[in-house]
C-alpha positions, 0 to 999 in steps of 0.5 A, a space after each residue: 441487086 440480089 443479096 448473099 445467102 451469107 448477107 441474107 443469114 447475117 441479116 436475119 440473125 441480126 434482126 433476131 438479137 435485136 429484136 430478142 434484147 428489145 423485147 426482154 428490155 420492153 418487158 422489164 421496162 413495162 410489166 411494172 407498169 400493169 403491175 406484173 412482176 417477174 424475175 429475169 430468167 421469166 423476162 428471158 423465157 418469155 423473150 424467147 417466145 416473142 422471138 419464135 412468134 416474130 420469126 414465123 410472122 416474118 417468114 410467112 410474110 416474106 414468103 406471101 410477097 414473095 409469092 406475089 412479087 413470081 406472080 407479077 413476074 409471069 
């Protein structure tokens, strides 16, 4: 069964909340432990461009098995 563009799009924006919160949560958690001590606004920027590195590793993958899944299909 193929999933909704509304499905696919909620999908997606769930996965980037996720990940947005774990990864701040991770650096507040971890950073002290390498003795890296910043304050929320740095864990939130930061966060931030785990998210866009996150968002183009997943588009490029999806679009790589996408590829292969048409390939397969001829």
């Amino acid at each position: 069964m193929k999933q909704s563009r509304i499905m696919s799009m909620a999908e997606a924006a769930a996965n980037v909340v996720v990940g947005y919160v774990l990864a701040v949560a991770t650096q507040i958690i971890v950073f002290p432990w390498f003795g890296i001590e910043t304050g929320l606004t740095e864990h939130l920027t930061i966060g931030l461009a785990f998210v866009g590195v996150s968002l183009a590793r997943g588009y490029l993958l999806r679009r790589v098995f996408e590829a292969i899944r048409m390939r397969n299909v001829e």
